[in-house]
C-alpha positions in Angstrom: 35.1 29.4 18.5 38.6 29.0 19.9 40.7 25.8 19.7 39.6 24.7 23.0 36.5 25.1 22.7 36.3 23.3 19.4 38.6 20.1 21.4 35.3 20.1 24.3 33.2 19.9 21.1 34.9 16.9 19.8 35.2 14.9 23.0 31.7 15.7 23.7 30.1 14.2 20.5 32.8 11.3 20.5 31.2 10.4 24.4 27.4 11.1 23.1 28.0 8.7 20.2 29.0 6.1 22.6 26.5 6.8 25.0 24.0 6.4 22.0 25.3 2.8 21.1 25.2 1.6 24.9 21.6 2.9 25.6 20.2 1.4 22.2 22.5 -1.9 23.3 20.8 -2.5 26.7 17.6 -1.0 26.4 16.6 -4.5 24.6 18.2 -6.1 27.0 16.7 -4.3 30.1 13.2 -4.6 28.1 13.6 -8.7 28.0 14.0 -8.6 31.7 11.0 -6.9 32.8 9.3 -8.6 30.2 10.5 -11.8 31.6 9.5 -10.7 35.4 5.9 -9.5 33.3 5.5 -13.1 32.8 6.6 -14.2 36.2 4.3 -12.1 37.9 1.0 -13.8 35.6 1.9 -16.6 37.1 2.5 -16.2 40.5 0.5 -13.3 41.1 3.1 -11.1 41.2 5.8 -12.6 42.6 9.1 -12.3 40.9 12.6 -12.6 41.1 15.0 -10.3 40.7 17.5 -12.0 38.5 16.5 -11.1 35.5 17.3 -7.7 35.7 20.7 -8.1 37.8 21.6 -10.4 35.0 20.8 -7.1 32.1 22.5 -5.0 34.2 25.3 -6.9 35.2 27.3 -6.9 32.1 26.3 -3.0 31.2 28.1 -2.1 34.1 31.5 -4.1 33.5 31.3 -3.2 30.1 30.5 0.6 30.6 32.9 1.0 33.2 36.0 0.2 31.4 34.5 2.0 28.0 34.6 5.1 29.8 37.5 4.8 32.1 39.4 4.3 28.9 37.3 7.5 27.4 37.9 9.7 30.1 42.0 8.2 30.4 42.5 9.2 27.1 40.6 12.3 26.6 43.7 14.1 28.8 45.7 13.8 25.4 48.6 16.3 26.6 50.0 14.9 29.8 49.3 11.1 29.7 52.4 9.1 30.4 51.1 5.9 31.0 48.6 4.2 28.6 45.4 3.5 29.4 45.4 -0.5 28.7 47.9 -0.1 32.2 44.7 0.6 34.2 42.3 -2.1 32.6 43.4 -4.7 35.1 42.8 -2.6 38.0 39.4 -0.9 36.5 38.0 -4.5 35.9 38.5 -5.0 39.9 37.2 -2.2 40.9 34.0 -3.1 38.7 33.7 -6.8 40.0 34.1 -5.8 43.5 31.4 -2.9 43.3 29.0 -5.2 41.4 29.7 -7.8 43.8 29.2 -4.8 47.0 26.3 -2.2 45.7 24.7 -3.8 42.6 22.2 -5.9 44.1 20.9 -3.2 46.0 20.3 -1.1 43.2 18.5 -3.7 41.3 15.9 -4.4 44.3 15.5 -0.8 45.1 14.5 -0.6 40.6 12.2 -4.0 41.2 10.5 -2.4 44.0 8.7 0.1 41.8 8.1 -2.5 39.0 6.6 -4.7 42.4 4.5 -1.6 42.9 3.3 -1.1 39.5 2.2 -4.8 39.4 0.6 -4.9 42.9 -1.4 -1.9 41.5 -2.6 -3.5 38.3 -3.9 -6.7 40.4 -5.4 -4.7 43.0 -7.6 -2.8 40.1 -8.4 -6.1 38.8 -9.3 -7.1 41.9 -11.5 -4.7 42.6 -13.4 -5.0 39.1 -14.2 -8.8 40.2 -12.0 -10.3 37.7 -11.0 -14.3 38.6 -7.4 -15.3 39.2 -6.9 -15.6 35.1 -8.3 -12.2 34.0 -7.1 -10.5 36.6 -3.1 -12.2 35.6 -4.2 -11.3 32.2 -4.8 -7.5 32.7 -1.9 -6.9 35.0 0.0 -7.8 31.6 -2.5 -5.9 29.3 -1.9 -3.0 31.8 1.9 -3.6 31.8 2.1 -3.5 28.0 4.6 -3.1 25.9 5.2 0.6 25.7 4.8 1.2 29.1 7.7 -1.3 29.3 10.1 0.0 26.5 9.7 3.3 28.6 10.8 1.7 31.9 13.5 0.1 30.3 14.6 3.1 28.6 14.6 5.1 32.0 16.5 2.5 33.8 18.9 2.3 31.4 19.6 6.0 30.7 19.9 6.3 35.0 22.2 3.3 35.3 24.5 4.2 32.1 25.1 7.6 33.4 25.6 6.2 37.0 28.4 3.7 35.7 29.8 6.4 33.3 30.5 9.1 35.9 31.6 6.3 38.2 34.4 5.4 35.9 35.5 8.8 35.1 36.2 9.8 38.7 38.4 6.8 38.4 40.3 7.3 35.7 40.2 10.7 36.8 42.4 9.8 39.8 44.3 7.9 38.1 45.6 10.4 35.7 45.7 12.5 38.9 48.5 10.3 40.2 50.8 9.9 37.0 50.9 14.0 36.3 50.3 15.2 39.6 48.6 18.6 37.8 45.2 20.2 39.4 41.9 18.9 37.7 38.6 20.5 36.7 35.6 19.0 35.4 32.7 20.3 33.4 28.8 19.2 33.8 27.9 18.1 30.4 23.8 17.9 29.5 22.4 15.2 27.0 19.7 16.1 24.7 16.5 14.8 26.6 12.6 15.0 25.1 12.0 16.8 28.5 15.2 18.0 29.9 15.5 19.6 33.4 16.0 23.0 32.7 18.1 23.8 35.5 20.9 20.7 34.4 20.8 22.4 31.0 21.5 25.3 32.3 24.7 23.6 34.3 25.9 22.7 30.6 28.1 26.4 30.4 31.1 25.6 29.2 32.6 26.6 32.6 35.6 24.4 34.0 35.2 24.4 38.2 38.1 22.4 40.0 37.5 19.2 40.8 36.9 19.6 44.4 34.3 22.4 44.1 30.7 21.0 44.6 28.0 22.1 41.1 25.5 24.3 42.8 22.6 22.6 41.0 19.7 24.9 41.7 16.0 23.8 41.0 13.9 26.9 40.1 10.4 24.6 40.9 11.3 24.1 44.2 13.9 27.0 45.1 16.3 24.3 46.4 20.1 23.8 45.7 22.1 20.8 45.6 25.3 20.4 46.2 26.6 17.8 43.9 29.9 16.8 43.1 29.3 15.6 39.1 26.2 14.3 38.1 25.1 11.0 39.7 26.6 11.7 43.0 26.6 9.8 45.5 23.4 10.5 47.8 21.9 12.9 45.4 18.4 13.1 45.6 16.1 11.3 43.0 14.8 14.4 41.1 18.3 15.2 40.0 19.3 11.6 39.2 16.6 9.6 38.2 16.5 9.5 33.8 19.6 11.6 34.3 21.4 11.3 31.4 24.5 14.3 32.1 27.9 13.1 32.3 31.0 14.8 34.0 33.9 16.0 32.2 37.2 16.2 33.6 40.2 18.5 32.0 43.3 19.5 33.6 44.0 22.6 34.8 46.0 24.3 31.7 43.1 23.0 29.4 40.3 24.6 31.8 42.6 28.3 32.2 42.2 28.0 28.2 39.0 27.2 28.2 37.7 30.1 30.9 39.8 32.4 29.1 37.5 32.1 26.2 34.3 32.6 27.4 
């Protein structure tokens, strides 16, 4: 294994470990808030707000966002001339504003499935003649607690790796600015119980520029799309949803090195 390859090695397990942390972090958090719009929905019969969840997500995002500007910043070790603390003022408006812009709308389009997964635990009670009070009582029975721990699991695995790649085609610009030098980027899988075998198979060690689209091609279907890093903007839901792959980005003498070797 050459030097580079052992570097991508190293940057990769230093991200994963952080990725780690974060997902156990706000999976209890993200659980508490469906839980909380659980017991909402018993009694209003399925009504809910959806502050409890903005409120979980809110912080993961300004937290995440600056972790892994600062990650990806730093991770371009030969040609940095400006530390990354310069950026952290800037990063943190960037954050605010697009939590203040976009976030909201993520949240309701996430609360609209949990609406639907409710409305369908009523309606079955419903239709078993329940009364008002058993009927509340199995929507939360049917809602339980593992089928929650998953949701929340999902949800936060999708909106880390949102917020993650977000940040790095930030930082990535940034770094872009000070050296001036050409970028490339890498499509990096995360382990997964059942992965999508056509992101794993992205995961090839192979450094494209950064203006060349990932051909991501789904064997199932026979489709390709064209994304720009995982978690691009407008990609469709089969390639984002519990998406946990994160974007690399390397500069161009690293990536020459890196080709070279494979």
């Amino acid at each position: 294994m050459n030097r580079s390859k052992q570097k991508l090695n190293r940057v990769i397990l230093a991200q994963d470990r952080m990725l780690n942390a974060f997902e156990k972090k706000y999976t209890k958090r993200i659980f508490n808030a469906l839980k909380e719009q659980i017991r909402q929905s018993a009694n209003s019969y399925g009504a809910f707000n959806d502050q409890p969840l903005f409120d979980a997500l809110k912080p993961m995002y300004e937290e995440i966002y600056i972790a892994f500007a600062t990650f990806q910043y730093n991770s371009f070790t030969q040609l940095v001339r400006k530390d990354a603390s310069f950026f952290l003022n800037t990063w943190g408006r960037i954050i605010t504003n697009y939590i203040f812009q976009s976030l909201a709308g993520r949240v309701t389009r996430i609360n609209d499935t949990t609406r639907r997964l409710i409305q369908e635990a009523l309606a079955t009670g419903q239709a078993m003649g329940l009364d008002f009070d058993k009927i509340a009582q199995y929507m939360v029975d049917k809602l339980g607690d593992d089928m929650l721990i998953n949701r929340a699991k999902m949800i936060t695995r999708t909106e880390l790796a949102n917020v993650a790649n977000m940040a790095k085609d930030q930082a990535k610009d940034d770094w872009k600015r000070e050296t001036g030098e050409p970028i490339y980027k890498l499509w990096i899988h995360r382990f997964a119980k059942e992965p999508r075998s056509w992101h794993l198979q992205m995961d090839n060690d192979k450094a494209i520029p950064e203006n060349q689209a990932f051909e991501v091609y789904d064997p199932k279907d026979g489709t390709t799309e064209m994304m720009q890093r995982p978690h691009s903007e407008g990609a469709s839901a089969k390639n984002v949803v519990n998406c946990s792959c994160i974007v690399i980005y390397v500069s161009e003498s690293y990536a020459q090195s890196l080709n070279s070797a494979r």
